[in-house]
Backbone bond lengths (Angstrom), bond angles and torsions (degrees), N, CA, C in turn:
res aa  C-N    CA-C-N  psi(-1)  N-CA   C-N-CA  omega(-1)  CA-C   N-CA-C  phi
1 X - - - 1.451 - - 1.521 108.14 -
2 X 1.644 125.50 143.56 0.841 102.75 -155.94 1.509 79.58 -137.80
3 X 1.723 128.07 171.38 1.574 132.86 -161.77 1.777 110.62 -55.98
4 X 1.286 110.36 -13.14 1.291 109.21 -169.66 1.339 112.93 -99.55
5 X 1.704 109.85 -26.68 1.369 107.34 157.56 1.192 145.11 -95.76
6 X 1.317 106.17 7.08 1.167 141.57 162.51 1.707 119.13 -67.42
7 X 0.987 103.37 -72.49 1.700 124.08 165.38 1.638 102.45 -48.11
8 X 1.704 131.13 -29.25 1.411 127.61 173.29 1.615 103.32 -77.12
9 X 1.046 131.45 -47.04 1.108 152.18 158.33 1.325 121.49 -19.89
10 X 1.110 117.55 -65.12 1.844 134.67 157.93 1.022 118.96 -41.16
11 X 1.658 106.04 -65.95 1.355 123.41 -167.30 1.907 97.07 -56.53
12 X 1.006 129.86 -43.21 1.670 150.39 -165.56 1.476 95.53 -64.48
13 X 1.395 111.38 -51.33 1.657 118.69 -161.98 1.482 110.97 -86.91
14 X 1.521 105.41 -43.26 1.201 113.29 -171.89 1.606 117.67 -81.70
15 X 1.342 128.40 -0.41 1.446 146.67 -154.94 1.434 104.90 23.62
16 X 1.818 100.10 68.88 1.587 108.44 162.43 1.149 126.60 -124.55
17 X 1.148 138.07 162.30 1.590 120.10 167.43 1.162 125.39 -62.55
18 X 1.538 110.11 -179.08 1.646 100.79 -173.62 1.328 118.86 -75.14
19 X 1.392 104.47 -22.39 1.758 119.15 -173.93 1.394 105.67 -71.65
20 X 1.209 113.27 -54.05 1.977 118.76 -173.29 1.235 91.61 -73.68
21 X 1.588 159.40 -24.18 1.471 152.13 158.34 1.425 103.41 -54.07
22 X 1.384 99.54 -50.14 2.083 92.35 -169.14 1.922 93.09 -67.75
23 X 0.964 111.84 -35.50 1.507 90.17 -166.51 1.314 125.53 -97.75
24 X 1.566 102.75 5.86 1.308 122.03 164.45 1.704 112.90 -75.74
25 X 1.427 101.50 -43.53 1.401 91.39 -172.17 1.594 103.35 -78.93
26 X 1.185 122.58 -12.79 1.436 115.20 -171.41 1.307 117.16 -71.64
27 X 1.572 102.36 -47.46 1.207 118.84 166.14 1.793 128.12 -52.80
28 X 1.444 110.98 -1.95 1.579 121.66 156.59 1.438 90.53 -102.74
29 X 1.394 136.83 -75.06 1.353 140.27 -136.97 1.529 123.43 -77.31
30 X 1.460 100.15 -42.37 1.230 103.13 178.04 1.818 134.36 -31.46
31 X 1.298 118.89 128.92 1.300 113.58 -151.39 2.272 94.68 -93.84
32 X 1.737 102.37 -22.75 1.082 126.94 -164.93 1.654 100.59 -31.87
33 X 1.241 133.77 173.84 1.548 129.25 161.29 1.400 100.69 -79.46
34 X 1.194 114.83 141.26 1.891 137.13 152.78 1.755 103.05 87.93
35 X 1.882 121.42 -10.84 1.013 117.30 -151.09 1.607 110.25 -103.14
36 X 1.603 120.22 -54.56 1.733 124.61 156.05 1.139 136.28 -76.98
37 X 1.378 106.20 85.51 1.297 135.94 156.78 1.686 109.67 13.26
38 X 1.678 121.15 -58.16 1.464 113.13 -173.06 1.602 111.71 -89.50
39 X 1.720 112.54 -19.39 1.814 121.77 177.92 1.996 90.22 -71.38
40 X 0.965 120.41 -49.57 1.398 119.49 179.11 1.524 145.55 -44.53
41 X 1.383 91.05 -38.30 1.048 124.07 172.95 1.445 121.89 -80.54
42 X 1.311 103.76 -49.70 1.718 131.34 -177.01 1.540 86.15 -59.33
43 X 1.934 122.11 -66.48 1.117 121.84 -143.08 2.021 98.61 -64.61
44 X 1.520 110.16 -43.82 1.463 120.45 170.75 2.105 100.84 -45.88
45 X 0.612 155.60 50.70 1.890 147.87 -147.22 1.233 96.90 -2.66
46 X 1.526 169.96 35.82 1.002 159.10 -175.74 1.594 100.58 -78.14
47 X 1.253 112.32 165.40 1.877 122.97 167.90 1.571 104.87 -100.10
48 X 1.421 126.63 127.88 1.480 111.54 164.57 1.693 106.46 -108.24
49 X 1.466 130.68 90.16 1.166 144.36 146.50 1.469 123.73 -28.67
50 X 0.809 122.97 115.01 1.537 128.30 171.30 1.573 113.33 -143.48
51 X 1.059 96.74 101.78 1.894 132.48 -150.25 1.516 89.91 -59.44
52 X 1.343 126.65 125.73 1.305 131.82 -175.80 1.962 123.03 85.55
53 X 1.262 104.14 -28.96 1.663 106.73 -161.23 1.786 95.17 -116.66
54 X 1.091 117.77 6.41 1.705 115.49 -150.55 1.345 159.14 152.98
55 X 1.691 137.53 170.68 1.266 109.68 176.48 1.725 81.97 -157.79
56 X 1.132 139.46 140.90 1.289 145.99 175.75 1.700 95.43 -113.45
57 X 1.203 125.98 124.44 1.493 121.52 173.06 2.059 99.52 -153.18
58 X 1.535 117.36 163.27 0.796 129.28 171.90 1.721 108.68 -101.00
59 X 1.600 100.00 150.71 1.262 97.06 -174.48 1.277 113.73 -147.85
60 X 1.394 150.56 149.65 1.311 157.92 -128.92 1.378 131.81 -98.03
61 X 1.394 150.27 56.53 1.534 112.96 -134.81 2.018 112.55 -120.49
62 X 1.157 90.81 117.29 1.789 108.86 -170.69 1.520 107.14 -9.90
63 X 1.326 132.10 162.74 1.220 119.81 118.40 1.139 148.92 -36.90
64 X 1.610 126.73 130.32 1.696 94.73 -176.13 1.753 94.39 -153.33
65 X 0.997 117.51 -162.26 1.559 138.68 -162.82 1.681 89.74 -91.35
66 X 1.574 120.76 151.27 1.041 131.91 166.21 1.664 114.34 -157.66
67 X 1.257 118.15 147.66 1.471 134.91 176.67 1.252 108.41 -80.14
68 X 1.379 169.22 164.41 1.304 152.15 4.04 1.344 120.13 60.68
69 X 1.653 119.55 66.37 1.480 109.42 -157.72 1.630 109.23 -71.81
70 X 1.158 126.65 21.52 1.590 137.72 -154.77 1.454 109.75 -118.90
71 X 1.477 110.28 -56.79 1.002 122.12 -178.14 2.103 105.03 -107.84
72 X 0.979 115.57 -28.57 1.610 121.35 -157.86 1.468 110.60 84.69
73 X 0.692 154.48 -0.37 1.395 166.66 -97.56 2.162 88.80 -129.70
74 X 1.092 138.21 116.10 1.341 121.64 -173.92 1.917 92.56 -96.52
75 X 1.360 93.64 151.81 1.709 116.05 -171.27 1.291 98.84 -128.82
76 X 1.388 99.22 166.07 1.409 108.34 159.54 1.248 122.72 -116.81
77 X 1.425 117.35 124.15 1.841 123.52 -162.96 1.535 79.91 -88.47
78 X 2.041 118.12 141.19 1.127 119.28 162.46 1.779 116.22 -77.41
79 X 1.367 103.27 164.46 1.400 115.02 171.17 1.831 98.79 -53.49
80 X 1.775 109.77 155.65 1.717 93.54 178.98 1.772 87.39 -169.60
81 X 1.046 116.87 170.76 1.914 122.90 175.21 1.467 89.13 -114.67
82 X 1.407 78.72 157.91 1.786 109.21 172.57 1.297 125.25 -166.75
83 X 1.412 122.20 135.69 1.489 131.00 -164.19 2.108 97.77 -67.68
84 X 1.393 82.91 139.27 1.640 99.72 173.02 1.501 112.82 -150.52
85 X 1.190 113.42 141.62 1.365 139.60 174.99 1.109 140.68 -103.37
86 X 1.392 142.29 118.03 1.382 151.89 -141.87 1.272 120.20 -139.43
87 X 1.389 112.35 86.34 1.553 129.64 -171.18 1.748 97.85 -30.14
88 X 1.181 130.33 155.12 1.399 145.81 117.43 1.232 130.13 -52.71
89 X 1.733 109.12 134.38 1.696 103.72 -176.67 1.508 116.88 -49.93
90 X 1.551 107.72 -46.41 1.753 109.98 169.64 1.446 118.39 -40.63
91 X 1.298 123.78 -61.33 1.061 129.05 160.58 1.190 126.66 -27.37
92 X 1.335 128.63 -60.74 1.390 138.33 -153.29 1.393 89.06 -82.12
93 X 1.605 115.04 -62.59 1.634 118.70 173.59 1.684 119.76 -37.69
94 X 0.997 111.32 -15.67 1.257 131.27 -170.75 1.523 118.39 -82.05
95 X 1.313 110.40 -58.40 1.425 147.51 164.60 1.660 115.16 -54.69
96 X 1.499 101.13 -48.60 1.897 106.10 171.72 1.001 106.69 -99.68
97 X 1.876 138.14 29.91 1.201 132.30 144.47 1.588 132.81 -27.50
């Protein structure tokens, strides 16, 4: 499923139009600066919890040793954050239905 059918989807479930669906979902999803609510949050280190379905959080990752798949040549990849996601038991239970 992809943002556009998604946003049809809402609009269907939620008995909204298509416009307040597109800007509903944007207003979680959006990756834009200052604009999705969970990229915003995540990018601030915050946790976005959503009790049953999840946990969106940023997370830390060392410096470490790296190869040069071009040359072989070993580098060093710097330490850096990155968004990660953490199913919910509902979810997961959901999924191994």
């Amino acid at each position: 499923m992809n943002k556009t059918q998604l946003t049809d989807l809402v609009a269907k479930k939620a008995g909204l139009s298509l416009k307040d669906a597109r800007r509903a979902v944007n207003a979680m999803f959006s990756t834009a600066p200052r604009e999705g609510i969970i990229a915003t949050e995540v990018a601030r280190g915050n946790r976005v919890q959503i009790t049953g379905f999840g946990t969106f959080e940023q997370r830390k990752r060392k410096k470490r040793m790296g190869r040069n798949p071009r040359t072989g040549e070993s580098i060093v990849i710097p330490s850096g954050k990155y968004p990660a996601f953490v199913a919910g038991k509902t979810l997961k239970d959901r999924v191994n239905r």
